[in-house]
N, C-alpha and C positions, 0 to 999 in steps of 0.2 A: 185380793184384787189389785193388780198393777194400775198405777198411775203414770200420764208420761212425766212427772218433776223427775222421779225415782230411774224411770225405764228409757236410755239413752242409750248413743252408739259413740263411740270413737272410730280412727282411723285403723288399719287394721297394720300393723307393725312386725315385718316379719320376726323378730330376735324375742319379742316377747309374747305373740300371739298364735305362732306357729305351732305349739305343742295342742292348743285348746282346737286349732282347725284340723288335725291330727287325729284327735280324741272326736271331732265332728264326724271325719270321713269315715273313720272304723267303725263307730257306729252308724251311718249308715250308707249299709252295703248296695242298693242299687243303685246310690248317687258315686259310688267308687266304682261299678259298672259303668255307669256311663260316661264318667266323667275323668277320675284319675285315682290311681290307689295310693296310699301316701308316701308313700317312698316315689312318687314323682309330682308331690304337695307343690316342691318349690318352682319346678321346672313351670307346671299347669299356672301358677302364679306368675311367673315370669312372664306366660302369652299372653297375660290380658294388661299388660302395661302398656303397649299400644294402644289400647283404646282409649285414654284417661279416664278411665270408668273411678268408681272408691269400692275396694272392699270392706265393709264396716263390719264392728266388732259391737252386737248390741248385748247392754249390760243392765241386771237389776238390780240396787242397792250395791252393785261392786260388784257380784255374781255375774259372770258371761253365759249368755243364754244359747246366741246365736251369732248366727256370719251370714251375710248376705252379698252379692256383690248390685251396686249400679250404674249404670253409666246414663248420663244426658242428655248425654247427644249419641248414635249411632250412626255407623255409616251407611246402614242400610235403609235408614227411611228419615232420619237424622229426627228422630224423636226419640224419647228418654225408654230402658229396656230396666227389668228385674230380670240379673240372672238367677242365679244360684242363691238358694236362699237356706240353710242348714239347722237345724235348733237341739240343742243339746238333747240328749235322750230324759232328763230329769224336769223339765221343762217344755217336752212334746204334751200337744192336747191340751194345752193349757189358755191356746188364744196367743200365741206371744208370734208367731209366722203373723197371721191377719192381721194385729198391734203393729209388726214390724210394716208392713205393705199399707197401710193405712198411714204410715205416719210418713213412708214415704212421700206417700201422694200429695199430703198436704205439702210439703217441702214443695216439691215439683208446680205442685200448683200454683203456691205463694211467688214461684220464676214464671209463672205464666203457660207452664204447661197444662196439657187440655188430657193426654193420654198415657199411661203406662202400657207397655209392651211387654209379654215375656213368649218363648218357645219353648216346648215340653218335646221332646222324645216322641213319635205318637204310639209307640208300643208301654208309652207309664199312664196308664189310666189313673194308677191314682195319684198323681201328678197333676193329669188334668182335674179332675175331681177336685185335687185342691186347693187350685186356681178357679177354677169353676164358686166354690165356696167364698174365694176372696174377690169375687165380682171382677174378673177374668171372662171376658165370652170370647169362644173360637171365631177366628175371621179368615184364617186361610189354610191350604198344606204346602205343605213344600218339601224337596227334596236336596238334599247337598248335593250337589256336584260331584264334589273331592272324594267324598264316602259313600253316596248312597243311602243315609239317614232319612228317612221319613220324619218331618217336622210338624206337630200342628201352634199356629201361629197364633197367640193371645193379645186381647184387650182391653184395657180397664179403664175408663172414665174417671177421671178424678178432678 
């Protein structure tokens, strides 16, 4: 059983932690459909620097679990967003995604925020699902502009 003393996150460092988000994407294959395949790791890394969001590197006992990204503030409703959240295939099913999303909350909350946000693809059900799991409820759809993407739009109380 994980405890948080043990189960933390650093910042996420491209020169040292790139190999391990690498090893994240390959394995898994729908979040490199939607998202990017690794050989354009850095680039996809490089757009979300605009946002001051943190990509975080969460660690058990030294062991790297998972990568999550978060941001704050957004510019779209300027409340705090879970994006991407990825967890090592040796460490899937184990509670450590819900660990991760729960300990964010706290944080957020302790700044006085009231909600987390995340958007899911609306063709990843189990995405939604599980978000749905991490007390996530759907509040809206939406559609990109730019691409076309059907979005279903999340919320979590915290």
């Amino acid at each position: 059983m994980m405890n948080s003393q043990s189960f933390s996150w650093k910042k996420l460092e491209i020169e040292k932690d790139l190999h391990f988000f690498n090893e994240l994407v390959k394995a898994s294959p729908e979040w490199s459909k939607e998202e990017c395949v690794p050989e354009q790791l850095e680039t996809y890394l490089s757009n979300y620097s605009m946002y001051n969001g943190v990509w975080q590197v969460w660690e058990l006992d030294g062991d790297l679990v998972g990568i999550c990204y978060v941001l704050e503030w957004s510019p779209s409703n300027e409340k705090p967003w879970l994006g991407t959240i990825l967890i090592h295939p040796s460490f899937r099913g184990q509670g450590f995604a819900k660990k991760i999303i729960a300990m964010i909350g706290e944080e957020l909350k302790a700044r006085g925020h009231k909600a987390l946000f995340a958007a899911c693809p609306s063709n990843q059900s189990s995405w939604l699902l599980f978000l749905g799991k991490c007390g996530f409820e759907q509040y809206k759809f939406e559609i990109d502009d730019q691409t076309s993407q059907q979005y279903i739009l999340t919320v979590k109380p915290i």
